[in-house]
N, CA, C and O atoms as a Tinker XYZ file with bonds, in Angstrom:
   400  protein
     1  N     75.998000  108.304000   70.249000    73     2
     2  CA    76.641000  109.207000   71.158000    64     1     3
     3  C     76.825000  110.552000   70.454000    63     2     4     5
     4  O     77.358000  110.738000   69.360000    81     3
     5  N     76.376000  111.308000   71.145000    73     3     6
     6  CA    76.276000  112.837000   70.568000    64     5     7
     7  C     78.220000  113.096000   70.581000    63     6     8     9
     8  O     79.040000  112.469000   71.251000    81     7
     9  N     78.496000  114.350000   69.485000    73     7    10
    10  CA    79.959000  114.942000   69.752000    64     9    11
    11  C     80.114000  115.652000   71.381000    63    10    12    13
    12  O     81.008000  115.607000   72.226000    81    11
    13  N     79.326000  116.035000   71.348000    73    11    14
    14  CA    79.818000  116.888000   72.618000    64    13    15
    15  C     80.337000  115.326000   74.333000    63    14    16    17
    16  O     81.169000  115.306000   75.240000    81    15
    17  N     79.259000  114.401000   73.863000    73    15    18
    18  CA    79.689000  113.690000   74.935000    64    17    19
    19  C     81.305000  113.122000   74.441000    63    18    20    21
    20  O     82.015000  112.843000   75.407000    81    19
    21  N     81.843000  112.956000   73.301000    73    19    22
    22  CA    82.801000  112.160000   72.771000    64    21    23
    23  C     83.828000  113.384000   73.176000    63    22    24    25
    24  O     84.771000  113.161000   73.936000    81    23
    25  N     83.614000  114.541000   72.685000    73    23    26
    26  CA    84.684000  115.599000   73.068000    64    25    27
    27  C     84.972000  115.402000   74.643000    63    26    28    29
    28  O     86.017000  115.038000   75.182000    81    27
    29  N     83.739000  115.751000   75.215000    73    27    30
    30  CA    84.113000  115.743000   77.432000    64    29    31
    31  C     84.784000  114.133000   77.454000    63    30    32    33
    32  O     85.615000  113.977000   78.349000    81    31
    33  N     84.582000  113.204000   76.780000    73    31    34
    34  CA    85.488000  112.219000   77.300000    64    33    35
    35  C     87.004000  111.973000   76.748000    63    34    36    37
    36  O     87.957000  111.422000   77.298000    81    35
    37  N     86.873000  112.631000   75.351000    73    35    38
    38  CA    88.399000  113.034000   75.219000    64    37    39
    39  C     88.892000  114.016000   76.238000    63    38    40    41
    40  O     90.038000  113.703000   76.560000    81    39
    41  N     88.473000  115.073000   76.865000    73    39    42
    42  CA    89.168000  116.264000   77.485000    64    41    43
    43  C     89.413000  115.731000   78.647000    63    42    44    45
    44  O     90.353000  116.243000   79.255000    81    43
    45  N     88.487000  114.259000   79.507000    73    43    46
    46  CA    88.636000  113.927000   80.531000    64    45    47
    47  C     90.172000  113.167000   80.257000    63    46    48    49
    48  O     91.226000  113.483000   80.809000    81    47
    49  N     90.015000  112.309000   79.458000    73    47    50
    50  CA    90.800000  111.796000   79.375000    64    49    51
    51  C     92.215000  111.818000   78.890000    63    50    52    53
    52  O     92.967000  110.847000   78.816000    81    51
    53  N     92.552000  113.428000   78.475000    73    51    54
    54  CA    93.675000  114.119000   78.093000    64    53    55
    55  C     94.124000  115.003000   79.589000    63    54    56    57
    56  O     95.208000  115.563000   79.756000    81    55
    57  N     93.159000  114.960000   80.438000    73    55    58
    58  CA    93.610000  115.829000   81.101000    64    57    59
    59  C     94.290000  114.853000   82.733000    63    58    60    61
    60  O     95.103000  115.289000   83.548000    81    59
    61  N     93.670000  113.638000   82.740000    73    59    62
    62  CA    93.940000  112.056000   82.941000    64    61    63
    63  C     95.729000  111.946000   82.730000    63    62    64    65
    64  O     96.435000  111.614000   83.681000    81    63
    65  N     96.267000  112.247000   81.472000    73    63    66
    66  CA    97.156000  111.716000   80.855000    64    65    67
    67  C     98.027000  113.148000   80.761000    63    66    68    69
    68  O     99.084000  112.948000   80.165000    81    67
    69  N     97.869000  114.473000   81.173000    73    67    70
    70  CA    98.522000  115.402000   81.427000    64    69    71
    71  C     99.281000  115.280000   82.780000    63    70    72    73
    72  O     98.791000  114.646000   83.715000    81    71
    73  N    100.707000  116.013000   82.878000    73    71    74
    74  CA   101.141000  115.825000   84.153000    64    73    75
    75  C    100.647000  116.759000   84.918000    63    74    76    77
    76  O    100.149000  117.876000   84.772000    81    75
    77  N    100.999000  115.765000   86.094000    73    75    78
    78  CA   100.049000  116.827000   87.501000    64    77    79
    79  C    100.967000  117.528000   88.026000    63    78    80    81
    80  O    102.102000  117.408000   87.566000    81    79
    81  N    100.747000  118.349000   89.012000    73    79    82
    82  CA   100.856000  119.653000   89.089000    64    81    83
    83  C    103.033000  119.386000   89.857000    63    82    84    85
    84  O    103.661000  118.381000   90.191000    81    83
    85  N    103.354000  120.701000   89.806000    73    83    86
    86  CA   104.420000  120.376000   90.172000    64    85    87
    87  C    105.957000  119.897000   89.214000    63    86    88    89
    88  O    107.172000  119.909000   89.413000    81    87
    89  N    104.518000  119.294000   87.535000    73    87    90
    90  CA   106.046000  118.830000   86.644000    64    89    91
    91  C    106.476000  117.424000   86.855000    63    90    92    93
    92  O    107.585000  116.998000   86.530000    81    91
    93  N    105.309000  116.558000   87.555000    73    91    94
    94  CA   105.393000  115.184000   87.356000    64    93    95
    95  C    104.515000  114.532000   86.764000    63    94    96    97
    96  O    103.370000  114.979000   86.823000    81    95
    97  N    104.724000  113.470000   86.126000    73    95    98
    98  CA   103.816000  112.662000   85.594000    64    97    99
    99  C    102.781000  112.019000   86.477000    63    98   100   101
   100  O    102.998000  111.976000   87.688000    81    99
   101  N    101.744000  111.546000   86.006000    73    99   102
   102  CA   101.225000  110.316000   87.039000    64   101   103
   103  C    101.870000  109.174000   87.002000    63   102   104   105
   104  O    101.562000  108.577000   88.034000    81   103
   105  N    102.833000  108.342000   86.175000    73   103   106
   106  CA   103.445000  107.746000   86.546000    64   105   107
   107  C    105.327000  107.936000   87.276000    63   106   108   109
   108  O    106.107000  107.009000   87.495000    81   107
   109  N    105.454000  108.702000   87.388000    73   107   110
   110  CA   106.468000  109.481000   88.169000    64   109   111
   111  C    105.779000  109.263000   89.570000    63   110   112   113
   112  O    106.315000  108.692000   90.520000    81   111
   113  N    104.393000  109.853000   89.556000    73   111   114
   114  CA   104.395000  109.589000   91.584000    64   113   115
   115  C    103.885000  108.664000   91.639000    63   114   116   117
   116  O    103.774000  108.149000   92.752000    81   115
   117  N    103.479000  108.181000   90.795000    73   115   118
   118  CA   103.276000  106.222000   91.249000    64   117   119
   119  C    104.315000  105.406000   91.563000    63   118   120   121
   120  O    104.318000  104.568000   92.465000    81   119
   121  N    105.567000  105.764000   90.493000    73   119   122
   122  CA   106.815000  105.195000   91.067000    64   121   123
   123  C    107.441000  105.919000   92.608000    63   122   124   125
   124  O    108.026000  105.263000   93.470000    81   123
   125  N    107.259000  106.857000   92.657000    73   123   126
   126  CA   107.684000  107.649000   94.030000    64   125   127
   127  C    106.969000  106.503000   95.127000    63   126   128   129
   128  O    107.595000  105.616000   95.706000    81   127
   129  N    105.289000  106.811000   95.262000    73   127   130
   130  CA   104.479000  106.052000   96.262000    64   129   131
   131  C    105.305000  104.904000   96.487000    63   130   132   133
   132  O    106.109000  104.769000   97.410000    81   131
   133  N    105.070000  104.158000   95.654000    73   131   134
   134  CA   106.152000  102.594000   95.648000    64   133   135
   135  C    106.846000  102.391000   96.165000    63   134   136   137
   136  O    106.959000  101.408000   96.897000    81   135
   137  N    107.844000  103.532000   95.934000    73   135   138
   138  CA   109.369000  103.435000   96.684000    64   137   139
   139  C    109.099000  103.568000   98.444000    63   138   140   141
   140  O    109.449000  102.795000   99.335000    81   139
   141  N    108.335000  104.873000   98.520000    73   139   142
   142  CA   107.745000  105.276000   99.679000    64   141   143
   143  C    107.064000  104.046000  100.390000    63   142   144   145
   144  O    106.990000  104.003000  101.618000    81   143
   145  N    106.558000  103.022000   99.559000    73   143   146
   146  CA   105.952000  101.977000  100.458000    64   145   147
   147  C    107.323000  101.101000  100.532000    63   146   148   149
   148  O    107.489000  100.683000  101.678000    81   147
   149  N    107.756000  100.936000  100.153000    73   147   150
   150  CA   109.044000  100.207000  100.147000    64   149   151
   151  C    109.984000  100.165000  101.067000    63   150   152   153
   152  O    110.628000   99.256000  101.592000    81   151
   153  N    109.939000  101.638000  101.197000    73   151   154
   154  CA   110.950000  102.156000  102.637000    64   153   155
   155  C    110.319000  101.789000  104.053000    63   154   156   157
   156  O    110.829000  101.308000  105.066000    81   155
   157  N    108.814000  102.257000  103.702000    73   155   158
   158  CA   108.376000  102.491000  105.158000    64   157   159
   159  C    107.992000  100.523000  105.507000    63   158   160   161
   160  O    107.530000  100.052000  106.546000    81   159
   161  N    108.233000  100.068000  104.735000    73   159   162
   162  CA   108.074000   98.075000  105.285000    64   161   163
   163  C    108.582000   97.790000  105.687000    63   162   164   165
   164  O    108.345000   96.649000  106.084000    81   163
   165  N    109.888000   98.414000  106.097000    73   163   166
   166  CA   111.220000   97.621000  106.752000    64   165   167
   167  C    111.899000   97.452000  105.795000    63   166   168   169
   168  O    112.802000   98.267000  105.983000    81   167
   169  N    112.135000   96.890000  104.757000    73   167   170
   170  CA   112.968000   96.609000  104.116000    64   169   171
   171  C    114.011000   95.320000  104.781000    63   170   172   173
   172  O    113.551000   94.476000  105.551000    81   171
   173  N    115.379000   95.333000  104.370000    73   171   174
   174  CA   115.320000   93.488000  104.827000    64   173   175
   175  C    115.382000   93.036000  105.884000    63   174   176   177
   176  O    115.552000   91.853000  106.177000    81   175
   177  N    115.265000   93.828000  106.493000    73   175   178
   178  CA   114.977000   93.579000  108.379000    64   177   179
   179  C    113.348000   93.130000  108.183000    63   178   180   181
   180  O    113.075000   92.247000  108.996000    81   179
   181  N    112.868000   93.284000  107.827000    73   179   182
   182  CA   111.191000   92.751000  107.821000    64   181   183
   183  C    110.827000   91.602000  107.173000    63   182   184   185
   184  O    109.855000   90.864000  107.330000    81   183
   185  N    112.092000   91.550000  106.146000    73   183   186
   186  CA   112.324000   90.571000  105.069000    64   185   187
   187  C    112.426000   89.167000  105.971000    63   186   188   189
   188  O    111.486000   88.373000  106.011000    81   187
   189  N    113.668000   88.957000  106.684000    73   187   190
   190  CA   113.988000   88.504000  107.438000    64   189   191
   191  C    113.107000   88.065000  108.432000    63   190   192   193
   192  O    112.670000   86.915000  108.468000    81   191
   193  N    112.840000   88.910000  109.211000    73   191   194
   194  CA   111.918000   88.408000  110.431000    64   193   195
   195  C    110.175000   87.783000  109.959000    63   194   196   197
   196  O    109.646000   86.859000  110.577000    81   195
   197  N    109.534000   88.464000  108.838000    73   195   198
   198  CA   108.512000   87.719000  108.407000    64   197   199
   199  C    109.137000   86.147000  107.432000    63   198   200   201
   200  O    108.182000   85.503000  106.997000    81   199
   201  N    110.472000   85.558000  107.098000    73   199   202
   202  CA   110.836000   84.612000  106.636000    64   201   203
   203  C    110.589000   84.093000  108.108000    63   202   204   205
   204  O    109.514000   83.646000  108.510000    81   203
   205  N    111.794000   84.225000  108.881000    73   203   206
   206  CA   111.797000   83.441000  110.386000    64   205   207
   207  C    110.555000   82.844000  110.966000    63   206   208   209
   208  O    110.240000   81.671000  111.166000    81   207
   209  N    109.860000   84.119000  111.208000    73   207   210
   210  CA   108.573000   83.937000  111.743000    64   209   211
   211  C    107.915000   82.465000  110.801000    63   210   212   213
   212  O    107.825000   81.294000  111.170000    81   211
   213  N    107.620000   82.967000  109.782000    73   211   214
   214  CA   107.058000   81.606000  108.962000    64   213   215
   215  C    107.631000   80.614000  109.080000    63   214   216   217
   216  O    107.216000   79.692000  109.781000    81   215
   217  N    108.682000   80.585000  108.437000    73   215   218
   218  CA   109.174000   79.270000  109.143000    64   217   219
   219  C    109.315000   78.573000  109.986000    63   218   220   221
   220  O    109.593000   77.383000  109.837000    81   219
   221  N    109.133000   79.228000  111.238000    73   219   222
   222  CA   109.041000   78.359000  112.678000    64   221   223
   223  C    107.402000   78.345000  112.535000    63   222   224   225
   224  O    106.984000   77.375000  113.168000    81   223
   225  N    106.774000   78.775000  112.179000    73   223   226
   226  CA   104.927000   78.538000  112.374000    64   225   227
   227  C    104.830000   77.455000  111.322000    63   226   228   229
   228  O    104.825000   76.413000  111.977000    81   227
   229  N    104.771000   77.234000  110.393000    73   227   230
   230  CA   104.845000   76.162000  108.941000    64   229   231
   231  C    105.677000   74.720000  109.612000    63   230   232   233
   232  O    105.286000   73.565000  109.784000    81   231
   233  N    107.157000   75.495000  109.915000    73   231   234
   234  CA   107.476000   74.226000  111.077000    64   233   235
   235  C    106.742000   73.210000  111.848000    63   234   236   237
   236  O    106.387000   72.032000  111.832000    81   235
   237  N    106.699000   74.427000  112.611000    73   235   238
   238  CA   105.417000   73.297000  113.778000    64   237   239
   239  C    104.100000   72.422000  113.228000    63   238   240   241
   240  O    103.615000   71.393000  113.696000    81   239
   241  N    103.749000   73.117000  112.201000    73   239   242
   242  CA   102.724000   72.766000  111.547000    64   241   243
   243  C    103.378000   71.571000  110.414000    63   242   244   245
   244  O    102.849000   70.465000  110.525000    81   243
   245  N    104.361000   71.680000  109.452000    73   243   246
   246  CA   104.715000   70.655000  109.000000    64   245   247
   247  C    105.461000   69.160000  110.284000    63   246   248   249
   248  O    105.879000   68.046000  109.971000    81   247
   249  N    105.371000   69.680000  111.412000    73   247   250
   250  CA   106.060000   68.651000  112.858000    64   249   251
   251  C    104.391000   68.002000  112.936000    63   250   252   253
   252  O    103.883000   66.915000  112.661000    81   251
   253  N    104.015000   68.981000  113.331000    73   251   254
   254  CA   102.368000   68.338000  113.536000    64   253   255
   255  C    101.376000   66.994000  112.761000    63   254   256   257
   256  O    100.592000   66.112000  113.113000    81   255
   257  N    102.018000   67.534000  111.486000    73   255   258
   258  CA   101.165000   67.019000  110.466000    64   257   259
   259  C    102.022000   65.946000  110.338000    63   258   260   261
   260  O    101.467000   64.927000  109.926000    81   259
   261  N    103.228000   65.856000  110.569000    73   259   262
   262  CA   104.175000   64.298000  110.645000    64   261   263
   263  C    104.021000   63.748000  111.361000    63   262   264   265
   264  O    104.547000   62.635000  111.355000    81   263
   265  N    103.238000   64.135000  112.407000    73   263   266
   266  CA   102.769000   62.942000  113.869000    64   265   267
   267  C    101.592000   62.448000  113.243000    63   266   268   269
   268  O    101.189000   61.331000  113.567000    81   267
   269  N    100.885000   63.230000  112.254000    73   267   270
   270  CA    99.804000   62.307000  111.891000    64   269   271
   271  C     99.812000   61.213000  111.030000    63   270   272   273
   272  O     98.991000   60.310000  110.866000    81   271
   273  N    101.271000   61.540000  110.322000    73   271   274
   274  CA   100.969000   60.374000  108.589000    64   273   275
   275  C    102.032000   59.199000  108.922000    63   274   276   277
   276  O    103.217000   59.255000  109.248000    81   275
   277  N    101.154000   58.122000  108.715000    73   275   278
   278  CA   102.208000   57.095000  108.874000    64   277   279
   279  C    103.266000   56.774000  108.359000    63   278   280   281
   280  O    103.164000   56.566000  107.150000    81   279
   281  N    104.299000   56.639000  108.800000    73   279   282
   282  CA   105.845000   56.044000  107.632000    64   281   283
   283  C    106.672000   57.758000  107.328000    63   282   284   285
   284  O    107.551000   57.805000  106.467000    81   283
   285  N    106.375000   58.762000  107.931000    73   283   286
   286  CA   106.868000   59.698000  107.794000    64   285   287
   287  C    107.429000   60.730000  109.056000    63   286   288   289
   288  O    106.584000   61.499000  109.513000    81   287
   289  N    108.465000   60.768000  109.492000    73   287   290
   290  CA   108.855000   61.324000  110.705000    64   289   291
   291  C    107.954000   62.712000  110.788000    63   290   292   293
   292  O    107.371000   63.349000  109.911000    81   291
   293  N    108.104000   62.929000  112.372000    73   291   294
   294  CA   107.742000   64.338000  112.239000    64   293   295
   295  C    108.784000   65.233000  112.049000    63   294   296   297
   296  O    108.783000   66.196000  111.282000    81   295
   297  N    110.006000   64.731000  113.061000    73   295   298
   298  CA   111.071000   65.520000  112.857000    64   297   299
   299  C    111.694000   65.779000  111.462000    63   298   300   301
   300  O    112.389000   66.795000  111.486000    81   299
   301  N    111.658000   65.189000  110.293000    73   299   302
   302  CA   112.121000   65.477000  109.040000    64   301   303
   303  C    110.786000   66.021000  108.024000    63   302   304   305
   304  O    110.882000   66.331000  106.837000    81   303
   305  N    109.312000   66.037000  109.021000    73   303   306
   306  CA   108.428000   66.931000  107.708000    64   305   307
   307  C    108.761000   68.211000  108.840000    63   306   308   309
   308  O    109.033000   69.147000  108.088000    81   307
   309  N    108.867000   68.678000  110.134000    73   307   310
   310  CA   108.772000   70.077000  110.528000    64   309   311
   311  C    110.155000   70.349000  109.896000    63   310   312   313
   312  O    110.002000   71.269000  109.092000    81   311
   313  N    111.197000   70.014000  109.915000    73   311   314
   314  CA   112.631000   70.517000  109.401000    64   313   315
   315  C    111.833000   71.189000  107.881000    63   314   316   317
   316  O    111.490000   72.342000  107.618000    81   315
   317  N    111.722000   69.734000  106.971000    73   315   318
   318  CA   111.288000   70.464000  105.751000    64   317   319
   319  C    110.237000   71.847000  105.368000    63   318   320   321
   320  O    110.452000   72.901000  104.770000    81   319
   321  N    109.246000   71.371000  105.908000    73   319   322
   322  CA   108.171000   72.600000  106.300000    64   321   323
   323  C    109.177000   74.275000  106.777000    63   322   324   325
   324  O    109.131000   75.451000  106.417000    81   323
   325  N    109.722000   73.729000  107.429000    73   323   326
   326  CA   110.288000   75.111000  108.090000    64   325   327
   327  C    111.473000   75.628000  107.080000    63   326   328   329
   328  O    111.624000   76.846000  106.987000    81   327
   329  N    112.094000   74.989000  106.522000    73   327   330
   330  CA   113.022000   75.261000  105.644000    64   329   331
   331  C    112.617000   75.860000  104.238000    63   330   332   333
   332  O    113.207000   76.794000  103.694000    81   331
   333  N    111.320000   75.061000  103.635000    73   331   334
   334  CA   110.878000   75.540000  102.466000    64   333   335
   335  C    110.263000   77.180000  103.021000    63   334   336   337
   336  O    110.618000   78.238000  102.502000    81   335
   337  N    109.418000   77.077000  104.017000    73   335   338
   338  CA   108.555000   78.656000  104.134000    64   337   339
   339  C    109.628000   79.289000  104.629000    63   338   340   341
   340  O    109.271000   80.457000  104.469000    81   339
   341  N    110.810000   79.346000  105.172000    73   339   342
   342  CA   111.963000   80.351000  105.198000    64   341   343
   343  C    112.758000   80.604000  104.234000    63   342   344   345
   344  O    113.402000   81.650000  104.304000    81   343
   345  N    112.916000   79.811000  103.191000    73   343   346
   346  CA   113.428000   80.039000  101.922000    64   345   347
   347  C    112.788000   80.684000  100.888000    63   346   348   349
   348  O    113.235000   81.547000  100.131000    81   347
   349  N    111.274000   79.983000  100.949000    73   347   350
   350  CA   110.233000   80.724000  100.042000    64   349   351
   351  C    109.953000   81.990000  100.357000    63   350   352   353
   352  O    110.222000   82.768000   99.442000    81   351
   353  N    109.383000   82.624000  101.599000    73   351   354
   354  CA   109.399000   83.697000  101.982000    64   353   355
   355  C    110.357000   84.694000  102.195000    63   354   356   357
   356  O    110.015000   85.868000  102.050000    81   355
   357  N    111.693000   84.367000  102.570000    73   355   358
   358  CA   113.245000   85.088000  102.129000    64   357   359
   359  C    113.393000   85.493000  100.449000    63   358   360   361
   360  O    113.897000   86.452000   99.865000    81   359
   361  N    112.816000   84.477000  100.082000    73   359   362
   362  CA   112.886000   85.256000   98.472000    64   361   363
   363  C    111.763000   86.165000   97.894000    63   362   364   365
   364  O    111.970000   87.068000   97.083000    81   363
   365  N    110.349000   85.765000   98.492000    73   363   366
   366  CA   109.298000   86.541000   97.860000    64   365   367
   367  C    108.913000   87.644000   98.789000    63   366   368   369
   368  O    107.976000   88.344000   98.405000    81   367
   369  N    109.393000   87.896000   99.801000    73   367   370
   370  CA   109.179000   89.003000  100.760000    64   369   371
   371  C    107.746000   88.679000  102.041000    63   370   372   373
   372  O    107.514000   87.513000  102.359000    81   371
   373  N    106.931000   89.815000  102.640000    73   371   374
   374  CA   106.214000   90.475000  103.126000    64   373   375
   375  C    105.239000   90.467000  102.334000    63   374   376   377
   376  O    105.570000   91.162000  101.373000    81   375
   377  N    103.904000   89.949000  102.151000    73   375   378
   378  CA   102.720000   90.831000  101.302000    64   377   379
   379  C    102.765000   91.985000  101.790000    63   378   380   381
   380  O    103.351000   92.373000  102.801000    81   379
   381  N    101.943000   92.715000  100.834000    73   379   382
   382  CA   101.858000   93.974000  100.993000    64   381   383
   383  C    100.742000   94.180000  102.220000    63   382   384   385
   384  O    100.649000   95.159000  102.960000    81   383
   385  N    100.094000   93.226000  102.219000    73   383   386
   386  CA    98.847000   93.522000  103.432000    64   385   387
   387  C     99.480000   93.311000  104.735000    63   386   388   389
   388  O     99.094000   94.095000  105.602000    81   387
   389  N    100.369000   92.435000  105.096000    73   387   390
   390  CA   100.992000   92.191000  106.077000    64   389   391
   391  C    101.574000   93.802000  106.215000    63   390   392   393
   392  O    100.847000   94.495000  106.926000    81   391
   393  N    102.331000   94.245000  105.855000    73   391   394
   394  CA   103.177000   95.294000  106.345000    64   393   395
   395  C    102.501000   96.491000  106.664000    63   394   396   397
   396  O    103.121000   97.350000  107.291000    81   395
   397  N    100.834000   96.768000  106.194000    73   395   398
   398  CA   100.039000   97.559000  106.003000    64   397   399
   399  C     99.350000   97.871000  107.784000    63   398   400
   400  O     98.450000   98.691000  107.963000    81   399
């Protein structure tokens, strides 16, 4: 590798790692964006209603799948089903693609 290519990829890459314009870092508006996606998801109102939602769909589907297996109610796998994906999802949120 010649100097001159090693210099343009240092300068790219100093200028990469310089703050952008305005007096912020690039990681300054990466944390901004974030927040900005954060707000615009709902926040725990979305939290909430994508837990609910799952849980009554996982429900039915853990009810379903108890009509099929022998020796196992349906009514106590949809309870469970619905309880774990409203608990699990109350704690881990919204993907990000969902809210998108």
């Amino acid at each position: 590798m010649a100097d001159d290519d090693i210099e343009r990829l240092l300068r790219e890459v100093n200028a990469m790692n310089t703050p952008v314009s305005g007096g912020k870092s690039v990681e300054q508006s990466r944390s901004q964006d974030v927040t900005k996606a954060d707000e615009s998801s709902g926040g725990a109102g979305g939290r909430l209603a994508f837990a609910v939602g799952s849980g009554v769909v996982l429900g039915g589907a853990g009810w379903f799948f108890g009509l099929m297996m022998p020796f196992v109610g349906s009514f106590s796998s949809g309870v469970g089903a619905a309880l774990g994906a409203f608990t699990a999802s109350l704690i881990a949120g919204p993907p990000r693609w969902f809210s998108s």
